[in-house]
N, CA, C and O atoms as a MOPAC input file, in Angstrom:
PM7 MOZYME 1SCF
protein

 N     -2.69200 1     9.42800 1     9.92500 1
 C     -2.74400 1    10.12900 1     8.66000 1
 C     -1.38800 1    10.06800 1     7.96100 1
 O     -1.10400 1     9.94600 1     6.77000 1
 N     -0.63400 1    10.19000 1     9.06000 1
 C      1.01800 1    10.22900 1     8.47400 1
 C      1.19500 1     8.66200 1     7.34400 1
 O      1.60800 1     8.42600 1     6.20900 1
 N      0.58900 1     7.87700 1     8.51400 1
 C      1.18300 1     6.55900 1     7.97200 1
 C      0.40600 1     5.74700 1     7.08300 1
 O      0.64400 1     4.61100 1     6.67300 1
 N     -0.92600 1     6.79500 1     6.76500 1
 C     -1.67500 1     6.20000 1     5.37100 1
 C     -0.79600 1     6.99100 1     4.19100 1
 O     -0.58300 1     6.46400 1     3.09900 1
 N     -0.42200 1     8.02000 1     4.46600 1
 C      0.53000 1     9.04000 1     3.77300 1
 C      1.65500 1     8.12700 1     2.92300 1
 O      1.95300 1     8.16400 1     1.72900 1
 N      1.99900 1     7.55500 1     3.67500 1
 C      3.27800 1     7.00200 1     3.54100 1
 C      2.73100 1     5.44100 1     2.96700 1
 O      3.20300 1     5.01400 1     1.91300 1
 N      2.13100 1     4.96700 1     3.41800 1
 C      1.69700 1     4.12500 1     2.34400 1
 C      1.13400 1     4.13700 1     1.09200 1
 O      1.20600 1     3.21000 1     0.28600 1
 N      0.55500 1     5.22200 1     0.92200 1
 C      0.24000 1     5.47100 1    -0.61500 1
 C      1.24800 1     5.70700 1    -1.24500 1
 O      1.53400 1     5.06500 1    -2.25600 1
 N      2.13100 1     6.86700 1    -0.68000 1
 C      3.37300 1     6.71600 1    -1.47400 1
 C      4.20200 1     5.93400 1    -1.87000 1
 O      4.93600 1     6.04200 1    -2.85300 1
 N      4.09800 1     4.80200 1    -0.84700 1
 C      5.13800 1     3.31700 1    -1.54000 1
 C      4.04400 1     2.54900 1    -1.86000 1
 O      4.35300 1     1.36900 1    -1.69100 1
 N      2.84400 1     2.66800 1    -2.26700 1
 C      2.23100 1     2.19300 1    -2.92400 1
 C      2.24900 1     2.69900 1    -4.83000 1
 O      2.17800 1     1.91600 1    -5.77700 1
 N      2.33100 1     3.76200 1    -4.87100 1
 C      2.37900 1     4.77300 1    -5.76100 1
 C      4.31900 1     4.35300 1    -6.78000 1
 O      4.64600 1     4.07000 1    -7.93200 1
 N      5.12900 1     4.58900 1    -5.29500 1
 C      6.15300 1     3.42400 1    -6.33400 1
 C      6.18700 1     2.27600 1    -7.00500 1
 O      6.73100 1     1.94000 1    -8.05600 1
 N      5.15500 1     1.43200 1    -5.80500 1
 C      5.15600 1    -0.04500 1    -6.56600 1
 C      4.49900 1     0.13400 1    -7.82000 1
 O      4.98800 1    -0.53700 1    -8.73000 1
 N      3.63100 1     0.77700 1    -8.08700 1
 C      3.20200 1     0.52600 1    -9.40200 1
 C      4.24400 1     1.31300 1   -10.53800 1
 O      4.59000 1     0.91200 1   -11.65000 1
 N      4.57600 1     2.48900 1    -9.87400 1
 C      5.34700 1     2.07000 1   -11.34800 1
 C      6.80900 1     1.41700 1   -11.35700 1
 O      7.40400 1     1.41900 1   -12.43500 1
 N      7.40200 1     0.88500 1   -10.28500 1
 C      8.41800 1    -0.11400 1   -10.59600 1
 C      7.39200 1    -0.98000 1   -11.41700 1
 O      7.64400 1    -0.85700 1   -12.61600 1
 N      6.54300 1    -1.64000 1   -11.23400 1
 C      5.46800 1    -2.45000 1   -12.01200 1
 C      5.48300 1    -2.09000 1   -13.45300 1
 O      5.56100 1    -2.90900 1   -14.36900 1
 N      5.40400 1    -0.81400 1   -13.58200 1
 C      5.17900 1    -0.24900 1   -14.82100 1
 C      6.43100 1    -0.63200 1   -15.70400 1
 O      6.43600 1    -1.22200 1   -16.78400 1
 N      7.70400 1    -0.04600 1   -14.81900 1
 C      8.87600 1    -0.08300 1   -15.48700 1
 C      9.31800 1    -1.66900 1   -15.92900 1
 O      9.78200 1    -1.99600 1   -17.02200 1
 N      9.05700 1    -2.50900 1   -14.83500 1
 C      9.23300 1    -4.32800 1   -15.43800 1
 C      8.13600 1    -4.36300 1   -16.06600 1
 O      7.64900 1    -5.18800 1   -15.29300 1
 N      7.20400 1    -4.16400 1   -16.89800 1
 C      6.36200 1    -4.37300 1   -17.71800 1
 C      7.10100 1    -4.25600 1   -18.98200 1
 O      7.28600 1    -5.13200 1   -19.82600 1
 N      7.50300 1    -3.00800 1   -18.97700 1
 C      8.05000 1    -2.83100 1   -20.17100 1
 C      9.05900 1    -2.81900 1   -20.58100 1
 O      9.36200 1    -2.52700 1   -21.73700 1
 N     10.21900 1    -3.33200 1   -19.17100 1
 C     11.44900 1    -4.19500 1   -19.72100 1
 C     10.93200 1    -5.89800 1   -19.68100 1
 O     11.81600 1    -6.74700 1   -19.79500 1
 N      9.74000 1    -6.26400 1   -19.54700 1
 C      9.73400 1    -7.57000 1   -19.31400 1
 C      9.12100 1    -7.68800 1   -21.06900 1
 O      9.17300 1    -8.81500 1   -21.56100 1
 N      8.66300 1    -6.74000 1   -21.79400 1
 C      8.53400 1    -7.01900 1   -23.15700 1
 C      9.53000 1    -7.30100 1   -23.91000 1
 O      9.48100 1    -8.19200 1   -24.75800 1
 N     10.45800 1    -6.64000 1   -23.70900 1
 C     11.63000 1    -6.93800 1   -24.77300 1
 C     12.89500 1    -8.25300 1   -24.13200 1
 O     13.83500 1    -8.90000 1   -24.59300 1
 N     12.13400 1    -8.08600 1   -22.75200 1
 C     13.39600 1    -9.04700 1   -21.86600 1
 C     12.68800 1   -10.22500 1   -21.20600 1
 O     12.66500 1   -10.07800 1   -19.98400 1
 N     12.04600 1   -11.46000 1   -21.66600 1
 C     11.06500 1   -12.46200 1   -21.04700 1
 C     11.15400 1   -12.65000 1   -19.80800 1
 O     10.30700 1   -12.64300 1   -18.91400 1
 N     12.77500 1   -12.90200 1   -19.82300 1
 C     13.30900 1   -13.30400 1   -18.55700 1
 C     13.20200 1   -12.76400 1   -17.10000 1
 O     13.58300 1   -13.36100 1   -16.09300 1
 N     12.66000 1   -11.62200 1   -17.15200 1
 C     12.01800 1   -10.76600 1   -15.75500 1
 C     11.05000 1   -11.23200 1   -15.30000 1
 O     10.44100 1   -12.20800 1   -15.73800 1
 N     10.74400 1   -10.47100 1   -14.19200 1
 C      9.15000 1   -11.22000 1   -13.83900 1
 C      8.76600 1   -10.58700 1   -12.57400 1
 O      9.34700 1   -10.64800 1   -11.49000 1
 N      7.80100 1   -10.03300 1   -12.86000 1
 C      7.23200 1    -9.07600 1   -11.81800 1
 C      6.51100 1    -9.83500 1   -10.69600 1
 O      6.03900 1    -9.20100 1    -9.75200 1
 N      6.43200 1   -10.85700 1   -10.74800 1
 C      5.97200 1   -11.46000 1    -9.43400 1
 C      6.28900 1   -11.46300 1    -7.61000 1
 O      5.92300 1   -12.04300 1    -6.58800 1
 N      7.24500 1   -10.35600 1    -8.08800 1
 C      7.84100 1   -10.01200 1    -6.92600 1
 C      7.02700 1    -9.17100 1    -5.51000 1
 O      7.33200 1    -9.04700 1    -4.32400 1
 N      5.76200 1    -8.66000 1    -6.43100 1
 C      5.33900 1    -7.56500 1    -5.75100 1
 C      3.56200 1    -8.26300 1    -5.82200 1
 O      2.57000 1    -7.79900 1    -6.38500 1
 N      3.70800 1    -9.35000 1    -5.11300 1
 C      1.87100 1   -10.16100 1    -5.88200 1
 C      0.95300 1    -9.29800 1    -5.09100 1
 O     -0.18100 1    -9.09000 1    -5.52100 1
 N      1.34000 1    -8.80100 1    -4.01100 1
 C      0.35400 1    -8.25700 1    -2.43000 1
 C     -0.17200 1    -6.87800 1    -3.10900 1
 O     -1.27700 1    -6.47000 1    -2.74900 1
 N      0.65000 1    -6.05300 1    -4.18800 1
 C      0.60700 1    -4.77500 1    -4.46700 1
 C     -1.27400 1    -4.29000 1    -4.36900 1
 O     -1.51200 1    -3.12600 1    -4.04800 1
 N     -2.17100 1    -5.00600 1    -4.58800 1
 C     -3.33900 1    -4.79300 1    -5.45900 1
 C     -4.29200 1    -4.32200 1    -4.28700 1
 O     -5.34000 1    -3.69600 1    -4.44100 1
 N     -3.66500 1    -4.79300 1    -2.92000 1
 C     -4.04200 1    -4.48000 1    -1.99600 1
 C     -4.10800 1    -3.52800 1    -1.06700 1
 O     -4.53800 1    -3.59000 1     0.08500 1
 N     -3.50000 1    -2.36600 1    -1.85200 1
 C     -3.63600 1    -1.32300 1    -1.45000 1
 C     -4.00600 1    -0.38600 1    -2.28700 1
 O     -3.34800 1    -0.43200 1    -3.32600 1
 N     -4.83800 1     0.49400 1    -2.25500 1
 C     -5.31200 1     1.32700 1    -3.34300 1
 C     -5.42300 1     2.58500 1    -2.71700 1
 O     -5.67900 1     2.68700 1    -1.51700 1
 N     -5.18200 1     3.87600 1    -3.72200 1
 C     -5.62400 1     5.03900 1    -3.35600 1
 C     -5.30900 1     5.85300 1    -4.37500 1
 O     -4.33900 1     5.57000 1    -5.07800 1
 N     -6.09400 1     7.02600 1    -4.63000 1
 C     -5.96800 1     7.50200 1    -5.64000 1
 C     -4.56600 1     8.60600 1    -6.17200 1
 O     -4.03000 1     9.45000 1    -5.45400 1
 N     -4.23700 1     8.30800 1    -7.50900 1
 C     -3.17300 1     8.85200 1    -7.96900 1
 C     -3.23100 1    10.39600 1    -7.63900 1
 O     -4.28800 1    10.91200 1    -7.27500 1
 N     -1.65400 1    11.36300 1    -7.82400 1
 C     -2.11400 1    12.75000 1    -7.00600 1
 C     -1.52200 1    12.93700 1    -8.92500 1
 O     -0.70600 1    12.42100 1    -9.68900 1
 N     -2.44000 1    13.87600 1    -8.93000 1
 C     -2.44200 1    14.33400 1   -10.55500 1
 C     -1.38400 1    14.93400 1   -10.97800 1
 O     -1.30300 1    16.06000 1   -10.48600 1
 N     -0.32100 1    14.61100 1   -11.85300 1
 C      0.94600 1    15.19700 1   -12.39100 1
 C      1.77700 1    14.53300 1   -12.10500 1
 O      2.97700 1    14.76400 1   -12.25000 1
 N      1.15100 1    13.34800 1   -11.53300 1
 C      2.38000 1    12.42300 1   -11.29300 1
 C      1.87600 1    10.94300 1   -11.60900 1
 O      0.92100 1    10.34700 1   -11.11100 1
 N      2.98900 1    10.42000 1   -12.79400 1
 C      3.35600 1     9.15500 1   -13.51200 1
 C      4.35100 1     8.79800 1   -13.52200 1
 O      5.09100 1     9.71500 1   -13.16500 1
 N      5.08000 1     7.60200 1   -13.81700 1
 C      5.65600 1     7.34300 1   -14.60600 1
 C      6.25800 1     7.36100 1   -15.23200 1
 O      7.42300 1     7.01900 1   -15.02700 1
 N      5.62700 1     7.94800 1   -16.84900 1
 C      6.09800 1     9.16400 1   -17.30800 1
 C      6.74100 1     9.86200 1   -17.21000 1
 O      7.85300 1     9.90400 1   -17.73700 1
 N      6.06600 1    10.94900 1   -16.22200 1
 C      6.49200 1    12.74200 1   -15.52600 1
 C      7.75200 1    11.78200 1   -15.03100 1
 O      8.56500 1    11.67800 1   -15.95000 1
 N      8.09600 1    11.14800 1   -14.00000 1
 C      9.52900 1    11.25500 1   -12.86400 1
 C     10.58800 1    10.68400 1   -13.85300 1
 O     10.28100 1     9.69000 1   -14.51100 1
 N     11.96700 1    11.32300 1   -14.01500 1
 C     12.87500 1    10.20600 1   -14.19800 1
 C     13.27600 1     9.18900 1   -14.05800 1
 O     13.63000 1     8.93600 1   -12.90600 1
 N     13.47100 1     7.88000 1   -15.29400 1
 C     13.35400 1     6.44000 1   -14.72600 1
 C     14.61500 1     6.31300 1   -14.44800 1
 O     14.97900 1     5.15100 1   -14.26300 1
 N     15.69600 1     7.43300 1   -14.32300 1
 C     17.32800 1     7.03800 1   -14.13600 1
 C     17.38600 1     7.98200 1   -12.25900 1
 O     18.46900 1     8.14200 1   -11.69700 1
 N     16.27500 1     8.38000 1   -11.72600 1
 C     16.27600 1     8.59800 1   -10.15000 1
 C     15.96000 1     7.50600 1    -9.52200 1
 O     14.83900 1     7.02100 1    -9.67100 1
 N     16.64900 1     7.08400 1    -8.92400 1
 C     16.36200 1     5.68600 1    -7.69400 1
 C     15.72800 1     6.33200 1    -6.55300 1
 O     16.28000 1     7.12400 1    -5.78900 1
 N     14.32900 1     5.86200 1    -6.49600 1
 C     13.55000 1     6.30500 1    -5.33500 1
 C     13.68700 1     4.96400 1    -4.41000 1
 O     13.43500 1     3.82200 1    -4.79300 1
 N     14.15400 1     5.35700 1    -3.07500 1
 C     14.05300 1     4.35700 1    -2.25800 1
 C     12.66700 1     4.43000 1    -1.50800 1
 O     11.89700 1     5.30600 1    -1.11400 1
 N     12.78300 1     2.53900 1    -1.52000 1
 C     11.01400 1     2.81700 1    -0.73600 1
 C     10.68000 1     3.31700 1     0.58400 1
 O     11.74200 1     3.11300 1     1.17200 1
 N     10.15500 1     3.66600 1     1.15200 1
 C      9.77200 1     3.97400 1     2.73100 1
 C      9.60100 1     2.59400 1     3.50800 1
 O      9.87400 1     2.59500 1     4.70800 1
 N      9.18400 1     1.45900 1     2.92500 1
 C      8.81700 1     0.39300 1     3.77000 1
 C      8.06700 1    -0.87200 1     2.50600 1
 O      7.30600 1    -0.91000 1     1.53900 1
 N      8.87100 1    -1.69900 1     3.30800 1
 C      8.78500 1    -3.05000 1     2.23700 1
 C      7.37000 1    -3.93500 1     2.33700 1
 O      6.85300 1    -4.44100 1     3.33400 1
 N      7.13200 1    -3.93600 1     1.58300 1
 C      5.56200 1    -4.95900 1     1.07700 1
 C      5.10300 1    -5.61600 1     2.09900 1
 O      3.88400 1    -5.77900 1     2.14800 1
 N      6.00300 1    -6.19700 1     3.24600 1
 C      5.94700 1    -7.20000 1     4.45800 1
 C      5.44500 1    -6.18900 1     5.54700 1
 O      4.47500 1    -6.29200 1     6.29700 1
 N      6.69100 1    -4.83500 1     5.39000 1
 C      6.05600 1    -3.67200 1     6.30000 1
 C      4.85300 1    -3.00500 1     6.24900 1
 O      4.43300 1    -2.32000 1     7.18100 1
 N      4.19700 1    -3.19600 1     5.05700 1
 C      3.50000 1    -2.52500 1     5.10800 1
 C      2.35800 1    -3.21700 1     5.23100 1
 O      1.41100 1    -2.47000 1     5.48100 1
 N      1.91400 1    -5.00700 1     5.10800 1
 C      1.26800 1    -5.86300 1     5.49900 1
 C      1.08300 1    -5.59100 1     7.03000 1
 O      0.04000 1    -5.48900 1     7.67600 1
 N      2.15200 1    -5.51700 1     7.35500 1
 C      2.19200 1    -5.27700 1     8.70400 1
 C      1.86000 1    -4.42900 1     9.64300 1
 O      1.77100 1    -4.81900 1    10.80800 1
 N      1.65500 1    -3.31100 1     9.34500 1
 C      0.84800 1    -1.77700 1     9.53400 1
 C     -0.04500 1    -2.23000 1     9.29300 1
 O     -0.59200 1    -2.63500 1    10.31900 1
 N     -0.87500 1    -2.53400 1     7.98200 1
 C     -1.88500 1    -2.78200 1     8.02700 1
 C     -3.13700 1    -3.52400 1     8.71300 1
 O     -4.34500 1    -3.28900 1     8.70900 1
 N     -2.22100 1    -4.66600 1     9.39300 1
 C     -2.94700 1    -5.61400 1    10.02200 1
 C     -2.73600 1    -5.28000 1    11.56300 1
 O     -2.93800 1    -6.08600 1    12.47100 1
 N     -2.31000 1    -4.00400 1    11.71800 1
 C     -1.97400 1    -3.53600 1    12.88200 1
 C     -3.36700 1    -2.37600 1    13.45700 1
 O     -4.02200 1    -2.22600 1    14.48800 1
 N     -3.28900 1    -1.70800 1    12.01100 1
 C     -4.40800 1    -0.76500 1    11.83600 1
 C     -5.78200 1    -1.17000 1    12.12900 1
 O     -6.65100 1    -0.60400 1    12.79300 1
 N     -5.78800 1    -2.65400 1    11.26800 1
 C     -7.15400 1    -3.46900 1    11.65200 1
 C     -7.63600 1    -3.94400 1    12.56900 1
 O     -8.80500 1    -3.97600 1    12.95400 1
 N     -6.35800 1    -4.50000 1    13.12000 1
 C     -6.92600 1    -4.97400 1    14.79000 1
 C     -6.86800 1    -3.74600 1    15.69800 1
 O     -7.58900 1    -4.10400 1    16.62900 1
 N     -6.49200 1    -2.65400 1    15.95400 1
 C     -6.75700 1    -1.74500 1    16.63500 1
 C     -7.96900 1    -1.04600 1    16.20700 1
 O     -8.62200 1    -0.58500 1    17.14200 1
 N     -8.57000 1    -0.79300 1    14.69700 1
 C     -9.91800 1    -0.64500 1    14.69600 1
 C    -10.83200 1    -1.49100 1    15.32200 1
 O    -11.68500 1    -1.20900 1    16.16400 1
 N    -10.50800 1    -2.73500 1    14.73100 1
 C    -11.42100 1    -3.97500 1    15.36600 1
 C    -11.65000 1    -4.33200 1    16.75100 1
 O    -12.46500 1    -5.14700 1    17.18400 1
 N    -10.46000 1    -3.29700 1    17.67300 1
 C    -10.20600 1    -3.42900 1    18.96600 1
 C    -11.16800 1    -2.28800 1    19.50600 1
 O    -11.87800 1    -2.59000 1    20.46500 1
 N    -11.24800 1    -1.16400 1    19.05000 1
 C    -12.02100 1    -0.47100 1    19.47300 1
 C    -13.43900 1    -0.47700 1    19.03400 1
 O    -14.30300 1     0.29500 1    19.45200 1
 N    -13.59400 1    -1.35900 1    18.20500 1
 C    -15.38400 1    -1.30500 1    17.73700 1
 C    -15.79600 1    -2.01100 1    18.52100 1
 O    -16.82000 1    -1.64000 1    19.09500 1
 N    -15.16700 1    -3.39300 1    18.91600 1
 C    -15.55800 1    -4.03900 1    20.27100 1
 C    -15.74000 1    -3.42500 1    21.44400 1
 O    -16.42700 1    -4.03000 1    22.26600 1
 N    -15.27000 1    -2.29600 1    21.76100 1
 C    -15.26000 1    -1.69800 1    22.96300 1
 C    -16.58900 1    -0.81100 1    22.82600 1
 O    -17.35100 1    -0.53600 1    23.75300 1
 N    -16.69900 1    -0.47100 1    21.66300 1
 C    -17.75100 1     0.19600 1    21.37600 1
 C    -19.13900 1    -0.63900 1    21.51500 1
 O    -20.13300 1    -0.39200 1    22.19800 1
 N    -18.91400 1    -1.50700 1    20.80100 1
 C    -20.26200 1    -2.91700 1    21.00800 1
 C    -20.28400 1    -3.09400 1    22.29800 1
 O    -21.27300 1    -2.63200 1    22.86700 1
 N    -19.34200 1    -3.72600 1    23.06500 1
 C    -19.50100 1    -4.15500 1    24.15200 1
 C    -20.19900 1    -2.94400 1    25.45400 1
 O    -20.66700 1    -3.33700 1    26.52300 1
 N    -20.12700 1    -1.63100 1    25.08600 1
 C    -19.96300 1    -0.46200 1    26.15300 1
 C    -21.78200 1    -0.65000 1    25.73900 1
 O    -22.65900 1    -1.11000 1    26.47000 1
 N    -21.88000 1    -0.25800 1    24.70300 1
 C    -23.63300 1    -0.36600 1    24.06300 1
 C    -24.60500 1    -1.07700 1    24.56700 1
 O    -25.77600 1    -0.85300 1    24.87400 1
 N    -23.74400 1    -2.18000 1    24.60200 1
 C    -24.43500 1    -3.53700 1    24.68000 1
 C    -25.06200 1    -3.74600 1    26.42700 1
 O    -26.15400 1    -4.01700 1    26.92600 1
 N    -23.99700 1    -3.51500 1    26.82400 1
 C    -23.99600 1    -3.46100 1    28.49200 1
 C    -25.12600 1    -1.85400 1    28.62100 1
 O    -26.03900 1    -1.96400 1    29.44000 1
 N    -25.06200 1    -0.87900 1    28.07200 1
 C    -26.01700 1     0.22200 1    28.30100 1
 C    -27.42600 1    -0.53000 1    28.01100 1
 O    -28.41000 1    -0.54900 1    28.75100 1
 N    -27.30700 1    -0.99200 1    27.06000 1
 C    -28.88000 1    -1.38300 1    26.33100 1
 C    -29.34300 1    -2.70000 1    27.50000 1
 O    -30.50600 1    -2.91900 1    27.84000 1
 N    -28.44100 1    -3.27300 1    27.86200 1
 C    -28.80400 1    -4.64000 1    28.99400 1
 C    -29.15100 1    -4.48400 1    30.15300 1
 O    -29.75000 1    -5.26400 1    30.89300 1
 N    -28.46100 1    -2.59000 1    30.49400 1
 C    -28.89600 1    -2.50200 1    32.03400 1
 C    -29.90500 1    -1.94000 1    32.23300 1
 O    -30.32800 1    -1.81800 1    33.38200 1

């Protein structure tokens, strides 16, 4: 729970660093948000009162864990689900066979 926690929240930054090179990348071509392509892949819903907007864009929020880290949790999360549904199939499977 902690560490879906914590991924929404540096999920929740990336978009609006996103936000913020959007709209220095209007007046400034030369930027380019391509930095962050994986972002889309994580989703969860916004906690209400908080944008963008609302936070100061002159506070430097440091992230909790970098785009790679958090690929990485993720695919950690999956195979340990995926690890236990097998155990689950397999325990079933062997009940239903004997």
């Amino acid at each position: 729970e902690q560490i879906l926690y914590n991924i929404k929240q540096e999920y929740k930054r990336m978009q609006k660093r996103r936000h913020l090179e959007n709209s220095f990348q209007q007046t400034d071509p030369c930027c380019s948000t391509d930095a962050q392509p994986h972002a889309f892949l994580l989703t969860g819903p916004a906690l209400p009162g908080t944008s963008s907007a609302a936070s100061s864009p002159l506070k430097k929020e440091q992230p909790l864990f970098t785009l790679r880290q958090v690929g990485m949790i993720c695919e950690r999360l999956l195979k340990e689900r995926e690890e236990k549904i097998r155990e689950e199939y397999e325990e079933i499977l062997t009940t239903k066979l004997a």
